[in-house]
C-alpha positions as CSV (number, residue, x, y, z in Angstrom):
1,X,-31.6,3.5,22.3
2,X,-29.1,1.2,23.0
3,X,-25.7,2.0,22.3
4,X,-22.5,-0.7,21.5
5,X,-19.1,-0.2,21.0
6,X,-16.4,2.3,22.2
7,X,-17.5,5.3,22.0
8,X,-15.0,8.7,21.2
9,X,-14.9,11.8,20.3
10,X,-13.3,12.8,17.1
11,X,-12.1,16.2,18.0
12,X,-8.5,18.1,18.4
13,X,-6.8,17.6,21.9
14,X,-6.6,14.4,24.1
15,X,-8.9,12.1,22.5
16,X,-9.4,7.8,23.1
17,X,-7.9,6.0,20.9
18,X,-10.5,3.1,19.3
19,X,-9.0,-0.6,19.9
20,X,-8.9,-1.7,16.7
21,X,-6.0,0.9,16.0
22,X,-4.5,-0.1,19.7
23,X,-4.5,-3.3,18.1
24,X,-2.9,-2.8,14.9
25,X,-0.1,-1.3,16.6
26,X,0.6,-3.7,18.9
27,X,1.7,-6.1,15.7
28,X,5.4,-6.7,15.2
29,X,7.9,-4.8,12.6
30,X,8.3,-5.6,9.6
31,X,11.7,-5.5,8.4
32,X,12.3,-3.4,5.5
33,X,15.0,-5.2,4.4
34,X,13.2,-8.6,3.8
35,X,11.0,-10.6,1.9
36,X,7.5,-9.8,3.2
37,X,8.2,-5.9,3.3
38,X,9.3,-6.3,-0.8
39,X,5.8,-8.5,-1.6
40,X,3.8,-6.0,0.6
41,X,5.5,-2.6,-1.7
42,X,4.5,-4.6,-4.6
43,X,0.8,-5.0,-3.5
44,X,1.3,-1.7,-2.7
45,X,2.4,-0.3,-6.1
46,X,0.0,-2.5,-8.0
47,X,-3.0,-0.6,-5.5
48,X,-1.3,2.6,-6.6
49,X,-1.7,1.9,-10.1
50,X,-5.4,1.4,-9.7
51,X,-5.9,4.4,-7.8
52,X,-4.5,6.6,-10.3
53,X,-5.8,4.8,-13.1
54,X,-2.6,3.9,-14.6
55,X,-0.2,1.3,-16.2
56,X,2.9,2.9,-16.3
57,X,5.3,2.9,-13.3
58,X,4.3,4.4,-10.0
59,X,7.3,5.4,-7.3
60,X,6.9,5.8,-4.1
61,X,9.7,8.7,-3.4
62,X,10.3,8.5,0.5
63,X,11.7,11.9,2.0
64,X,11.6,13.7,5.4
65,X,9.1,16.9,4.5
66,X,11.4,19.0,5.9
């Protein structure tokens, strides 16, 4: 059997951490003040729609959950 890729575990604890993910963080901020965050909520908010099946408003309410 020939195996490719990283292979990890997916269990609690101390666990690898796959590249792609080590990747994706390793991208710069977005501000959330500026242009690109406000077209990227958007996209966002249009997904949301879809997902809930909906054309009426969706808000995203931000908070700490604490």
């Amino acid at each position: 059997m020939i195996h490719t890729g990283r292979h990890f575990l997916q269990i609690p604890g101390p666990t690898n951490v796959p590249d792609r993910v080590l990747r994706a963080m390793d991208q710069p901020i977005i501000d959330h003040r500026g242009p690109e965050f406000a077209e990227m909520t958007q996209e966002v908010l249009a997904g949301l729609r879809t997902v809930f099946q909906t054309s009426g408003p969706v808000v995203i309410f931000p908070g700490s959950g604490t």
